[in-house]
C-alpha positions in Angstrom: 40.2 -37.9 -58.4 43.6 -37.9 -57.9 45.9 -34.6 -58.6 49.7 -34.6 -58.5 51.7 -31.3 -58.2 55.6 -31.3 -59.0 57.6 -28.8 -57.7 60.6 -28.0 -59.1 63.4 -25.6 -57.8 65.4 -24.4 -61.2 68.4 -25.8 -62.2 72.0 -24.8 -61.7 72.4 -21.3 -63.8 75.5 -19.5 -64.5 77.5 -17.6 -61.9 76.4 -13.7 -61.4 78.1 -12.0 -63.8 78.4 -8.0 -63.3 77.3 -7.1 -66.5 74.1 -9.6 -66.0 71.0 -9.0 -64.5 70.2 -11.9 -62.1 66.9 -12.5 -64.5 68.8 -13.0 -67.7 71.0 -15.8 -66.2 71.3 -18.8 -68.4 71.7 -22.3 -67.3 75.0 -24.0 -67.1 75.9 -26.8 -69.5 75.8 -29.2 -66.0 72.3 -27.3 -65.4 70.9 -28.5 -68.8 71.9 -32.0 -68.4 70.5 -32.3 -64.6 67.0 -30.8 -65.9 67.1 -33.7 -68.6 68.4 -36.4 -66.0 65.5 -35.2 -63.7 63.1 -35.4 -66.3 64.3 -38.9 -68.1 63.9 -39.9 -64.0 60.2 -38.8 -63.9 59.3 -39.6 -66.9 60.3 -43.7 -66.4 58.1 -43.2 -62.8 55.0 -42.4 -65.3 55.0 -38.6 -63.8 54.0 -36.7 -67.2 52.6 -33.2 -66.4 49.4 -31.9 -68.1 51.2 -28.2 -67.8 54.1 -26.9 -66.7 54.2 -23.4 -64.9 57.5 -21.6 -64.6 59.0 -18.7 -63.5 59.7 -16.4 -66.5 63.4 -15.7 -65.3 65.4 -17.2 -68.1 67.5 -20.4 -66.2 63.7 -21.2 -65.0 62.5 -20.9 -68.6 65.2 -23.1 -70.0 64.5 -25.7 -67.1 61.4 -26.2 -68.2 61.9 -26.6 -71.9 64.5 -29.4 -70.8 61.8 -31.1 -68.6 59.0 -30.4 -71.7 61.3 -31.4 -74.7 62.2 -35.1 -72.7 58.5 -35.5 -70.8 56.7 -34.5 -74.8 54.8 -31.6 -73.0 53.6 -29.4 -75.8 54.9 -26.3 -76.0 51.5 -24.5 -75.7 51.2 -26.2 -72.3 54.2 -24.2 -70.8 53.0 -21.3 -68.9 55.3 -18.3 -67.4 54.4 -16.0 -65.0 56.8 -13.3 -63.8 54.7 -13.5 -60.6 57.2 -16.8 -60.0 60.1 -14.8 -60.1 61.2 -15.0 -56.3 57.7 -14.4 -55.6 55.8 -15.9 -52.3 55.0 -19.2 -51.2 51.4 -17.8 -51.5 52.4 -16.4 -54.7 53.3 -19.2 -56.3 50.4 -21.3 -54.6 47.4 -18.4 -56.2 48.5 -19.1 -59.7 48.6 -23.0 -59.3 45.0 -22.8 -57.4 43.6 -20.8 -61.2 45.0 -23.5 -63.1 42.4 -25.7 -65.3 41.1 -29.0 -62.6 41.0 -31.3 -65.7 45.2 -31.1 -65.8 45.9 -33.8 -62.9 49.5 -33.3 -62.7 51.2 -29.4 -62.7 54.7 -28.8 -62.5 55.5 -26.0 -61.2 59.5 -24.1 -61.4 60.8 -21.5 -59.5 63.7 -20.3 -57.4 63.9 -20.3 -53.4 63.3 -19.2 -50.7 59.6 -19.5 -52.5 59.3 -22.8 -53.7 61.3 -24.0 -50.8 58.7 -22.7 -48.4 55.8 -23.6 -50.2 57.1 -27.2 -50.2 57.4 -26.9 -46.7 53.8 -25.4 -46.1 52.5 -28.5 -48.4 54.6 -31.2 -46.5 53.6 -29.8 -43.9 57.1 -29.3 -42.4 58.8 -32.5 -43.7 60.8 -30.5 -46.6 63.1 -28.3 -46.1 65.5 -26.1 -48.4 65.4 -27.4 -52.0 68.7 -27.4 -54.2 68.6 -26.8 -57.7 66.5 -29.5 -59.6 65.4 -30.9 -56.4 61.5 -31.6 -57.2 58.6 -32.3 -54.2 56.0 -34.1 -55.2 52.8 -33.8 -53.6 49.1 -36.2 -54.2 46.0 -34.7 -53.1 43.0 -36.3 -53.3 40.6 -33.9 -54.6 39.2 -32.9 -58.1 39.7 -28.9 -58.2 43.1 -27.4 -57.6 41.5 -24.6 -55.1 41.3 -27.3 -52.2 44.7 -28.8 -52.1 45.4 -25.7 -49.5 42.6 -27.2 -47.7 43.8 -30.8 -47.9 46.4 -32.8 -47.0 48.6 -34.9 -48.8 47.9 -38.7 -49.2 51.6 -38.7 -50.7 54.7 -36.6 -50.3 58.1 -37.2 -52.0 60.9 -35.1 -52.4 63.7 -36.2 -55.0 67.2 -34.7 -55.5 69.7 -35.3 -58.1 72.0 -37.3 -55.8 69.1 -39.6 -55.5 69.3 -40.8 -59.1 72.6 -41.6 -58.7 71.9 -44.1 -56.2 69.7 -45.8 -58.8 
């Protein structure tokens, strides 16, 4: 059995406005269209997630309704855990390891340095900072989500917008 797990660092949001709290940022108009490209981009590698698990700050939130709306994930199948926002590689790692082991492929949204490091820890050191849309993916070979800290990859890839314009 075969699990893939996306991870996805949220899209470009607004600049910090005064008046905003950092959690209430929106996502930029380029923001929206990068999520969409990135997701159009999966999508046409056959990447569809089962579930997607977000951060419930509101740029991470909109990120993933971009990648649902193009990928047809159903809107029950979009999971937000406040625990995402700028929460721990390990953080962030817990929530994925509770997640159902008949979904095969989770993507998973949230901001840095988190999601950074926990690509890192996964790759094992071959990823490093992640800019905003940038998605890791990771293959495990195993059947339950609680071993992939215990495994190793059989695949690592790491795709960033600039990427896609090479295509």
């Amino acid at each position: 059995m075969i699990k893939t797990l996306l991870l996805v660092r949220h899209s470009k949001p607004e600049s910090r406005i005064s008046n905003l709290k950092d959690y209430d940022r929106s996502l930029t108009k380029e923001g929206i269209s990068d999520s969409k490209k990135m997701a159009v981009h999966l999508l046409e590698s056959g990447i569809i997630p089962d579930y997607i698990v977000t951060s419930s700050a509101n740029r991470a939130i909109e990120t993933a309704y971009c990648f649902a709306e193009i990928m047809k994930v159903p809107e029950a199948k979009v999971i937000s855990s406040r625990n995402f926002y700028y929460g721990s590689p390990h953080t962030i790692l817990d929530e994925v390891l509770l997640l159902p082991d008949e979904a095969d492929c989770l993507l998973v949204i949230a901001h840095n340095p988190g999601i950074s490091e926990l690509s890192r820890i996964l790759s094992s050191g071959k990823s490093s900072f992640m800019n905003n849309t940038q998605v890791s993916i990771f293959v495990f070979e195993t059947e339950k989500w609680s071993m992939i800290e215990k495994v190793k990859p059989i695949a690592f890839k790491s795709v960033e917008l600039e990427d896609l314009d090479k295509l």
